[in-house]
LOROSE-405586 format. One record per residue (C-alpha): x, y, z. Coordinates in steps of 0.02 Angstrom, whole numbers, plus 50000, padded with zeros to 5 digits. Each point is the difference from the previous one (the first is absolute). Layout:
% LOROSE-405586
@east: X, north: Y, up: Z
...
This chain:
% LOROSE-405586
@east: 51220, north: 49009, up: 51670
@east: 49909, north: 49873, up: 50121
@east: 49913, north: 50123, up: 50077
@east: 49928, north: 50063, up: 49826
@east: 49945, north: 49837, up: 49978
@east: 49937, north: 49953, up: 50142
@east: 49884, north: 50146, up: 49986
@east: 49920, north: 49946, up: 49847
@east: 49969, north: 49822, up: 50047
@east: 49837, north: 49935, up: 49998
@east: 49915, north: 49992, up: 50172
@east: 49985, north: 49835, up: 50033
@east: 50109, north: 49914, up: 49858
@east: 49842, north: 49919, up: 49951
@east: 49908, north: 50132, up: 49863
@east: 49936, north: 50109, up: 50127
@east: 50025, north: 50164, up: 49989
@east: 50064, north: 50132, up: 50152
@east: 49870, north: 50111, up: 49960
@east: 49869, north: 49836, up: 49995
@east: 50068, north: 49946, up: 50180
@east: 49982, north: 50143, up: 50058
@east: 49820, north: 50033, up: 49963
@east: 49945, north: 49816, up: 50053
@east: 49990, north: 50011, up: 50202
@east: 49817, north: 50080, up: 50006
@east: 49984, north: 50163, up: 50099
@east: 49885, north: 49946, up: 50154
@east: 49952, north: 49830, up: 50073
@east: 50093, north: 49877, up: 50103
@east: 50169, north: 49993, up: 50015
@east: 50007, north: 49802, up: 49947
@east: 49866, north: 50037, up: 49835
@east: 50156, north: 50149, up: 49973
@east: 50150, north: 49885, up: 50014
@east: 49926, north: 49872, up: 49899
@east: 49966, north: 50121, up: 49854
@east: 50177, north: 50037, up: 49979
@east: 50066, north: 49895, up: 49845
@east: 50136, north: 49859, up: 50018
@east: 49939, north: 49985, up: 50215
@east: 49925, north: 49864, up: 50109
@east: 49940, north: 50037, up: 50156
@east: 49956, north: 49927, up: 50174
@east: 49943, north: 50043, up: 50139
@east: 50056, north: 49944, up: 50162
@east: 49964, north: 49996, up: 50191
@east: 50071, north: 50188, up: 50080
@east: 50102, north: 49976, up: 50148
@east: 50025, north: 50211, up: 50012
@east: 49853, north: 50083, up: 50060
@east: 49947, north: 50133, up: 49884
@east: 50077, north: 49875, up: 49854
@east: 49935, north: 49910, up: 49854
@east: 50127, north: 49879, up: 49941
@east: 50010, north: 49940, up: 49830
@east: 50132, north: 49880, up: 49887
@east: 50025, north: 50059, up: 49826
@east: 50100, north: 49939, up: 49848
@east: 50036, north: 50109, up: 49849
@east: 50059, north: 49928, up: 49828
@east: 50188, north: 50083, up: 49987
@east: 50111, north: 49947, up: 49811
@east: 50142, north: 49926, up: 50063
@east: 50113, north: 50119, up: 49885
@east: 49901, north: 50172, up: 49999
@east: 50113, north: 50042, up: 49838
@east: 49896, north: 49846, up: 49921
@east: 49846, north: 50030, up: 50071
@east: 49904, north: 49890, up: 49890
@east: 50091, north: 49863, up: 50041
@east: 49994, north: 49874, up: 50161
@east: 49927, north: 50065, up: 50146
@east: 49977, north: 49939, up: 50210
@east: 49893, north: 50063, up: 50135
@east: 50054, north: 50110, up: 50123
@east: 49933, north: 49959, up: 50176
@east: 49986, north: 50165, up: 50104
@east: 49890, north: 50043, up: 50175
@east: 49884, north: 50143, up: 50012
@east: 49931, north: 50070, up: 50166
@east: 49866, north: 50122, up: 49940
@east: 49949, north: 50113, up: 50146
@east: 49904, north: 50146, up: 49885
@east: 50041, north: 50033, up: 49812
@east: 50023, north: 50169, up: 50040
@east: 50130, north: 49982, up: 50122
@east: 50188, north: 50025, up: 49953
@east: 50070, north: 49826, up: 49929
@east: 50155, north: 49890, up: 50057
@east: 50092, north: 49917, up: 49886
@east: 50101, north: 49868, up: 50124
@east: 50129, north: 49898, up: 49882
@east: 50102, north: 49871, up: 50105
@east: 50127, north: 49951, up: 49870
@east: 49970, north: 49813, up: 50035
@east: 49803, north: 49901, up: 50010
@east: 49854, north: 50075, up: 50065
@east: 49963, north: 49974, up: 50193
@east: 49830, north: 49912, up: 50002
@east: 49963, north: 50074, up: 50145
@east: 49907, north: 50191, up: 50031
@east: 50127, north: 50122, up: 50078
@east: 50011, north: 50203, up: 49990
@east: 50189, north: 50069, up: 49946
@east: 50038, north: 50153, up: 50093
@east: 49960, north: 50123, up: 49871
@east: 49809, north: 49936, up: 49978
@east: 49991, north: 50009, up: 50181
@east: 50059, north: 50166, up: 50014
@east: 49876, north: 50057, up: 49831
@east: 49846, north: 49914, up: 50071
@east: 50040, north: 49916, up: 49805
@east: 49937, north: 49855, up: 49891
@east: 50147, north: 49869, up: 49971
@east: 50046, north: 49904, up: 49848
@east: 50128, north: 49864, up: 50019
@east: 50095, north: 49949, up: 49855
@east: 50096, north: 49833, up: 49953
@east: 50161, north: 50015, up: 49928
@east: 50004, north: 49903, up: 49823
@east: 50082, north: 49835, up: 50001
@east: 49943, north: 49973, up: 50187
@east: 49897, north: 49846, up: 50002
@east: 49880, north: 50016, up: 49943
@east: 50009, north: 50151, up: 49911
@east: 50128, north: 49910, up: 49903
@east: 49975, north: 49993, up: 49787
@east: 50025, north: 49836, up: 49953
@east: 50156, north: 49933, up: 49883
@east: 50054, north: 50169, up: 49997
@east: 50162, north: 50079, up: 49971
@east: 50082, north: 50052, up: 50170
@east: 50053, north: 50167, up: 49899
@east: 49848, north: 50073, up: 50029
@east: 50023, north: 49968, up: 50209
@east: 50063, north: 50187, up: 49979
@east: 49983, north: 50160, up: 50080
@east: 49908, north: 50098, up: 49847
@east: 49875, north: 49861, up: 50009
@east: 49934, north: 49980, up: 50145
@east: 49996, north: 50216, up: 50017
@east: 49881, north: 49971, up: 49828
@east: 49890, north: 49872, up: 50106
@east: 49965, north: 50123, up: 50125
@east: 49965, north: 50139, up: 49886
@east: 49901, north: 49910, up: 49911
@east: 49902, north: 49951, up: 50163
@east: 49985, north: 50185, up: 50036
@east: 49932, north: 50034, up: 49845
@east: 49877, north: 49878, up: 50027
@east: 49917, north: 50060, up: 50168
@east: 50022, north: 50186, up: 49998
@east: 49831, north: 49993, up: 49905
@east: 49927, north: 49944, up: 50165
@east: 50136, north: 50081, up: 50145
@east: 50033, north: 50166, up: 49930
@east: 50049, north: 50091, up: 50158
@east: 50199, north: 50013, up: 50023
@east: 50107, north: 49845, up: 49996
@east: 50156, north: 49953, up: 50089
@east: 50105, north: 49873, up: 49969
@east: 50105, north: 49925, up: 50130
@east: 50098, north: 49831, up: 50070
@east: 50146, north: 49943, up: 50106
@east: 50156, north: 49888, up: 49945
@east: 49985, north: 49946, up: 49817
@east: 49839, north: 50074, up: 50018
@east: 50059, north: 50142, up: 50038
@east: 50115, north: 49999, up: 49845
@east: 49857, north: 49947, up: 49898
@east: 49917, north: 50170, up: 50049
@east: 50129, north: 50094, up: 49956
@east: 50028, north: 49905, up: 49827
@east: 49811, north: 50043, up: 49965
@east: 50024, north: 50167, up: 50045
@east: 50156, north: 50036, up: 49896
@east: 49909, north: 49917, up: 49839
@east: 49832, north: 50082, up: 50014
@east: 50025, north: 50149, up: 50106
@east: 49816, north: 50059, up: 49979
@east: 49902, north: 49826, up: 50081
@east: 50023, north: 50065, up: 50159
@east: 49982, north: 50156, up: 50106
@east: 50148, north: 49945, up: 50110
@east: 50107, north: 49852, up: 50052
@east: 50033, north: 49950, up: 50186
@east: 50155, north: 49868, up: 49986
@east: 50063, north: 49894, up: 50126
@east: 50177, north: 49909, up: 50031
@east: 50029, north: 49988, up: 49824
@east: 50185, north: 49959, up: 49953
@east: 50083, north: 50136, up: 49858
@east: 50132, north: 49884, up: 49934
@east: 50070, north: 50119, up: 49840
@east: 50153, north: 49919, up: 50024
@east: 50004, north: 49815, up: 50027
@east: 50183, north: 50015, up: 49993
@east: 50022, north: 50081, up: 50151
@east: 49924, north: 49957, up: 50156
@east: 50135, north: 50063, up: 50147
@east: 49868, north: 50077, up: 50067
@east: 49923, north: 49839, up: 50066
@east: 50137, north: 49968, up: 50072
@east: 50008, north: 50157, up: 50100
@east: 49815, north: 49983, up: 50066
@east: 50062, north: 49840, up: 50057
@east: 50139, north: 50076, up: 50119
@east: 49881, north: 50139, up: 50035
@east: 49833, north: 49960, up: 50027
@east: 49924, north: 50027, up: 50151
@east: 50052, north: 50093, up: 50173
@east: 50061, north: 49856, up: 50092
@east: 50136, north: 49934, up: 49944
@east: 50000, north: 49832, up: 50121
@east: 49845, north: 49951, up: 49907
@east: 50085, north: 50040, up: 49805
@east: 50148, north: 49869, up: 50080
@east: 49899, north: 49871, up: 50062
@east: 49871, north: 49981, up: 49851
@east: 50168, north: 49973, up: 49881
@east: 50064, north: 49884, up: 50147
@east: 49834, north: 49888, up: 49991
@east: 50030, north: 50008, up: 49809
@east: 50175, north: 49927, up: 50037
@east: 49939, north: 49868, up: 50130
@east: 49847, north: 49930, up: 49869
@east: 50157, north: 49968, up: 49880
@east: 50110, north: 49917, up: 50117
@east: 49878, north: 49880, up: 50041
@east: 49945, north: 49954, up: 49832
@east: 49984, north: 49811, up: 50048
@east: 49871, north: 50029, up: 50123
@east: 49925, north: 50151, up: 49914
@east: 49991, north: 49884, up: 49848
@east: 49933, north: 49855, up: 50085
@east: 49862, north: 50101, up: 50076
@east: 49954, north: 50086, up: 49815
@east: 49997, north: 49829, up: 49909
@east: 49862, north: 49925, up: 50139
@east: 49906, north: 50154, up: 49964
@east: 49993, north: 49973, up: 49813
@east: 49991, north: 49829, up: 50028
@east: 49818, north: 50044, up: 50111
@east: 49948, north: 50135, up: 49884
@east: 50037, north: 49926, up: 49827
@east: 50144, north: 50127, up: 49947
@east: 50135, north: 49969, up: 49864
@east: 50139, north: 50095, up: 49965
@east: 50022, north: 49953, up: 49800
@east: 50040, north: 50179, up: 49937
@east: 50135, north: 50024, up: 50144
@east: 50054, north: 49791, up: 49968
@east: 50051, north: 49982, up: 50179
@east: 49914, north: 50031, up: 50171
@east: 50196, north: 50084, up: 50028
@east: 49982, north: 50134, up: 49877
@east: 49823, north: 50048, up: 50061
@east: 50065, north: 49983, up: 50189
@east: 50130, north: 50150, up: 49952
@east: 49885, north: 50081, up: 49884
@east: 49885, north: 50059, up: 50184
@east: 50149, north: 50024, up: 50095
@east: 50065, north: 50134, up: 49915
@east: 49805, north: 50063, up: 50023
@east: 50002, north: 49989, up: 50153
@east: 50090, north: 50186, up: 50028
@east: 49892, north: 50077, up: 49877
@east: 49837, north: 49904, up: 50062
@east: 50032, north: 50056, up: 50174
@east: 49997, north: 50190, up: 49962
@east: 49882, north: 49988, up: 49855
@east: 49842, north: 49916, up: 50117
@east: 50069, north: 50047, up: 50176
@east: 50025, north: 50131, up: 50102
@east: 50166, north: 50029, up: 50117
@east: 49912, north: 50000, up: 50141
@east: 49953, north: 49796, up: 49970
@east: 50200, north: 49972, up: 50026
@east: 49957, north: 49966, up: 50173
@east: 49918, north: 49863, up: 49949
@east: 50144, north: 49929, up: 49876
@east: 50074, north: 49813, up: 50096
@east: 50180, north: 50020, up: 50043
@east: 50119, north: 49934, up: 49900
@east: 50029, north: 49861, up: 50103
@east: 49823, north: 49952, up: 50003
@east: 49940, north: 49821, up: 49953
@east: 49999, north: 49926, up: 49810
@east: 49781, north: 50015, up: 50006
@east: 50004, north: 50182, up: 50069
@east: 50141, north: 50051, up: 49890
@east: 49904, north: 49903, up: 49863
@east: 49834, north: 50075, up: 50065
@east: 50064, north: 50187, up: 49971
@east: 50086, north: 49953, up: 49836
@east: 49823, north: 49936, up: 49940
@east: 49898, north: 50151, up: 50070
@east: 50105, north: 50117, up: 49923
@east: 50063, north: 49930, up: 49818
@east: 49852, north: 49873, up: 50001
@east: 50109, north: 49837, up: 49940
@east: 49872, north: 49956, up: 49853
@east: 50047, north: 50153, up: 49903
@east: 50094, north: 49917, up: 49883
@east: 49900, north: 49847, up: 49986
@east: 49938, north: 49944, up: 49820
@east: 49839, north: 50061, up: 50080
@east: 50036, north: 50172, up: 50052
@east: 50104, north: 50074, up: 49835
@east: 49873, north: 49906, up: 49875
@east: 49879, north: 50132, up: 50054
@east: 50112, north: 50133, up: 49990
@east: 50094, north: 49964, up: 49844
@east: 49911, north: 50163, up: 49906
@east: 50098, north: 50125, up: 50141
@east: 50181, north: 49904, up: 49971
@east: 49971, north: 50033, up: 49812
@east: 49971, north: 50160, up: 50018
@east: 50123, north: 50016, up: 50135
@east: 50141, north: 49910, up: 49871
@east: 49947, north: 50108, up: 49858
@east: 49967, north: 50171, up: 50037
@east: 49964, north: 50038, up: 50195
@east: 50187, north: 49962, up: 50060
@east: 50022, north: 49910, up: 50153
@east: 50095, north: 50009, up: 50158
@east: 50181, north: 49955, up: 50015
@east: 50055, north: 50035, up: 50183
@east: 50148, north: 49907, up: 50066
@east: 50019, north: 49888, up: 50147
@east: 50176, north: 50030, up: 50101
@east: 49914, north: 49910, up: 50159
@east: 49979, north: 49844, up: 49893
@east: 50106, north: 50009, up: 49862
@east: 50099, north: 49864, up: 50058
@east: 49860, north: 49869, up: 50055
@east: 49903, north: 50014, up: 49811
@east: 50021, north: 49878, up: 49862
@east: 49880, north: 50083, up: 49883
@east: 50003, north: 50191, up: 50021
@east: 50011, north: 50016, up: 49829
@east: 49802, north: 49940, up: 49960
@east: 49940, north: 50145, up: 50103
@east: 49946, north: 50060, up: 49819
@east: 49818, north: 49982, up: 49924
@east: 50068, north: 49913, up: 49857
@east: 50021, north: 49876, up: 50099
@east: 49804, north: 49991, up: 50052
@east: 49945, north: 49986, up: 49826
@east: 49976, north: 49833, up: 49917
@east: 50124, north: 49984, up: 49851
@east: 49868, north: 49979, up: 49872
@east: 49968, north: 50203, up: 50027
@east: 50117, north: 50085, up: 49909
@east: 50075, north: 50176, up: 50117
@east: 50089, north: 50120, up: 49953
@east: 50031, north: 50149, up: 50099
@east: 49978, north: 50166, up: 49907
@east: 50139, north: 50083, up: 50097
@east: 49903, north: 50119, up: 50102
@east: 49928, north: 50086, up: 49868
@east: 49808, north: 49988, up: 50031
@east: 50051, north: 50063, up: 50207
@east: 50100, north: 50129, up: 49917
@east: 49873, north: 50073, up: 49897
@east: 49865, north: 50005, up: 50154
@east: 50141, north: 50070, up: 50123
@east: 50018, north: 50149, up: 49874
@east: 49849, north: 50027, up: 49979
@east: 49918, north: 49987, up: 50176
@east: 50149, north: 50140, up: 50030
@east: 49940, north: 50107, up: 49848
@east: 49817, north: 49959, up: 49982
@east: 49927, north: 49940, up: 50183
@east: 49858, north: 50114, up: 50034
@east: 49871, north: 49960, up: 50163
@east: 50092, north: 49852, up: 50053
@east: 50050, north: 49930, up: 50160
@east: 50132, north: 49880, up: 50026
@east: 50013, north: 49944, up: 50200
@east: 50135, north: 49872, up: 50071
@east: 50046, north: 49945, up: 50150
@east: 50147, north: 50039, up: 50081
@east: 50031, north: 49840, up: 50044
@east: 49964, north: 49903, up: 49854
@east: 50153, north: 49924, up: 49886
@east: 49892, north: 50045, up: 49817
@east: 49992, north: 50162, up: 50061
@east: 50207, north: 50009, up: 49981
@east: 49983, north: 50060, up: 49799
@east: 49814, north: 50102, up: 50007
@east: 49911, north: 50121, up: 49873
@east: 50084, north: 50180, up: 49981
@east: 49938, north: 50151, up: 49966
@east: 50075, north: 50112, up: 49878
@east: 49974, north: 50204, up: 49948
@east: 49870, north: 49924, up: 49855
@east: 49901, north: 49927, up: 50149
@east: 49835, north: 50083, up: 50059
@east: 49904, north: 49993, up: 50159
@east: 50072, north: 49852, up: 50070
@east: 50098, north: 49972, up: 50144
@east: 50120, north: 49837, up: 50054
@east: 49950, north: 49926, up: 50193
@east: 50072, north: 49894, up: 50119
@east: 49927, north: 49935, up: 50141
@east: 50114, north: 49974, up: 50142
@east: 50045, north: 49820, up: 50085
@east: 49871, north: 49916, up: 49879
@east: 50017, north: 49873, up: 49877
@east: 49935, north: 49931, up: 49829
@east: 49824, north: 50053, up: 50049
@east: 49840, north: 50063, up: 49867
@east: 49930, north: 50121, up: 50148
@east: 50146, north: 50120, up: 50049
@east: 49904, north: 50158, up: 49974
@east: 49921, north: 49997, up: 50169
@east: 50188, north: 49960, up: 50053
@east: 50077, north: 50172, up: 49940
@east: 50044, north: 50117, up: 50105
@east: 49847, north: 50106, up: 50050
@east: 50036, north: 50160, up: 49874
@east: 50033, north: 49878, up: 49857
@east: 49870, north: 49889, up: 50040
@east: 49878, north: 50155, up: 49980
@east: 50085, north: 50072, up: 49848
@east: 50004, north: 49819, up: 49913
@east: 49801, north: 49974, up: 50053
@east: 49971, north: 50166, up: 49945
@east: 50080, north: 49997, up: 49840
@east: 49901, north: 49818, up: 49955
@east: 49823, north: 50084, up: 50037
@east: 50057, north: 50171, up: 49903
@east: 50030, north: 49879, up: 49828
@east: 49849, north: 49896, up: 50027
@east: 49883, north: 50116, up: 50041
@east: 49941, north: 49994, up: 50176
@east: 49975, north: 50119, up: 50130
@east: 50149, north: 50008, up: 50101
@east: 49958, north: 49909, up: 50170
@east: 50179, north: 50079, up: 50082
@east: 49974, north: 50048, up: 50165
@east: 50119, north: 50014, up: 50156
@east: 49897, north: 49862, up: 50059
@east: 49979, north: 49890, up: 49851
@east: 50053, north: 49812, up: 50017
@east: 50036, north: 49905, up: 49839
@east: 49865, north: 49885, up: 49979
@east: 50047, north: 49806, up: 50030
@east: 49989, north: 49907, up: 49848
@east: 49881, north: 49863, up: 50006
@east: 50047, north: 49817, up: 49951
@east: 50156, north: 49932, up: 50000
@east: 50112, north: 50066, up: 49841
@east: 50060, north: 49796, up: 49944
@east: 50108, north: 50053, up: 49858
@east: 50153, north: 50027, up: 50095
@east: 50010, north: 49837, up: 50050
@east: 50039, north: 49943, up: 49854
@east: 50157, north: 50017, up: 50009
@east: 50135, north: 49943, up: 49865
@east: 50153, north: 49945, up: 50091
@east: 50114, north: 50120, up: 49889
């Protein structure tokens, strides 16, 4: 039923027409006298840092419900990287902001592509104003990006692919499943399958697996233990650091509660941005209070849960509370030394004056059965080191070209293609250019092609 009527919305939620939109980018000319044509856009141009780059900052006029689309409406802040409108188009969603800052993703590197970056609604600040959290929601912000699809195909009407890592990755996915025919093909990254919320033993294993050296997987839970058992000085070090950069801890009430809230990150931190072979580096656990405190910084960064830090990303612990699931492993190394295990929740993230309430897995459900009965030219690559990856997208007899990767020893990273082993790596680069397109550039000596730019989104990075 939402699908029907998403279908016959109007284009913009504004009186104009699909079929109106669609005509208004003008066939030839410049792409900025294009872009600016399209109705419900602004447009800027900015300063390329990527040779062969133009770089431009858009906003598009999105209803905040798309089932009322005459109602209120926000703009949408997304990133374009226009290399040649006739080139295949990348559809980059991060789940979180949009980096301000030019960078390729690995599939526009590897497709020679154009690159849109999209903002994820209620991100500041893409965020509608006085409006109801409900619409913070999966369905939603899938509509956005069709709707932002719709909009520029006029102008890139070569093959698009849709891709992102993390939430982003999920986001993807979400698009994907919702309005199957945007996009030639999906490339996802580390995104977390959590169809049951309920259950999350398998965390648990990962933790008492991960890795091949098990000397490292017992001294990374040891250094978790030693942060806790020094919680005086680990405190006292954290509360001079807020006290020099400003931070308060309102939503967690106590410095305490957000000094256990990164412990029991630290674990997961460690194998989601770090590689085993930077154990060597790890201080002993009878290091000094700064070098133990130096580690416990680097790796759960201590102003996570800082007012600061969750204000901005209040939109993902709504979802995360309502429909994405969370989650949940358990902490035998530190049971004993916690006070507040029990907050590990993003409930608890969430100002009381949002309303949750947690649909019971039945949104993650719903995607889960139908990425395993409907998935057709999508990737979905992990690393085999990387905690999210412990409940990941499956493939089912419905499923259609597609294929599940892992790339060994690496972690929570948005570039693990070039990371496969060498026959997957071709067949996965293979199978990208085949639905977009492009001449297959396969050889026995073909190197995947280095990114350029710096990908910033995952370093945003929600502690939970």
């Amino acid at each position: 039923m939402t699908l029907l009527l998403a279908g016959g919305l109007t284009a913009s939620g504004l009186g104009i027409t699909a079929a109106a939109q669609a005509a208004a980018p003008a066939k030839s000319g410049d792409i900025l006298t294009r872009l600016k044509a399209i109705p419900g856009m602004t447009v800027q141009e900015k300063t390329s840092t990527l040779p062969g780059y133009r770089w431009f900052w858009l906003t598009y006029k999105q209803p905040v419900d798309h089932r009322k689309p005459k109602g209120k409406w926000f703009e949408q802040r997304i990133m374009l990287e226009h290399r040649d409108a006739s080139a295949p188009m990348v559809e980059y969603t991060s789940g979180y902001n949009t980096p301000e800052t030019m960078f390729q993703s690995e599939p526009t590197a590897l497709l020679n592509a154009n690159q849109i970056s999209v903002e994820y609604r209620y991100f500041s600040p893409s965020r509608p104003t006085a409006a109801s959290w409900k619409n913070d929601n999966i369905w939603q912000a899938a509509t956005d990006e069709h709707r932002i699809v719709q909009a520029l195909k006029p102008i890139y009407n070569a093959k698009w692919i849709n891709t992102g890592a993390s939430k982003g990755g999920m986001t993807a996915t979400y698009h994907k499943r919702f309005y199957p025919n945007d996009v030639a093909g999906s490339v996802v990254y580390v995104a977390p399958n959590d169809y049951n919320n309920n259950k999350d033993k398998a965390y648990d294993k990962f933790f008492q697996t991960v890795g091949t050296d098990p000397k490292c997987r017992v001294h990374v839970k040891d250094l978790a233990r030693e942060i806790l058992k020094r919680r005086t000085a680990m405190e006292t070090r954290m509360n001079a650091d807020a006290k020099a950069n400003g931070w308060t801890f309102s939503i967690l009430k106590t410095t305490d509660r957000a000094f256990e809230n990164s412990v029991m990150d630290f674990e997961w931190g460690f194998w989601q941005y770090h590689l085993q072979s930077e154990c060597a580096t790890l201080p002993a656990t009878t290091a000094s209070d700064d070098d133990i405190y130096k580690v416990f910084n680097d790796v759960s960064d201590v102003s996570s849960y800082a007012d600061q830090s969750l204000q901005a990303f209040i939109p993902y612990y709504y979802q995360a509370g309502t429909q994405l699931g969370w989650p949940s492993p358990k902490f035998p190394n530190l049971h004993d030394l916690l006070r507040y295990e029990s907050s590990y929740v993003p409930r608890t993230y969430v100002p009381r004056d949002i309303p949750m309430k947690f649909d019971n897995g039945k949104a993650m459900r719903d995607i889960d059965s139908w990425v395993r009965g409907n998935a057709n030219h999508m990737l979905f690559v992990y690393g085999a080191n990387d905690p999210w990856g412990s409940k990941p997208f499956r493939l089912g007899k419905g499923s259609r070209d597609s294929a599940v990767y892992v790339a060994p020893g690496m972690n929570h990273s948005g570039r693990l293609i070039a990371k496969l082993p060498d026959a997957q790596r071709a067949k996965a680069i293979a199978d990208l250019q085949r639905w977009a397109g492009v001449t297959p550039t396969m050889k026995a000596s073909f190197t995947v092609p280095t990114p350029m730019g710096e990908d910033p989104t995952l370093a945003q990075r929600p502690p939970l």
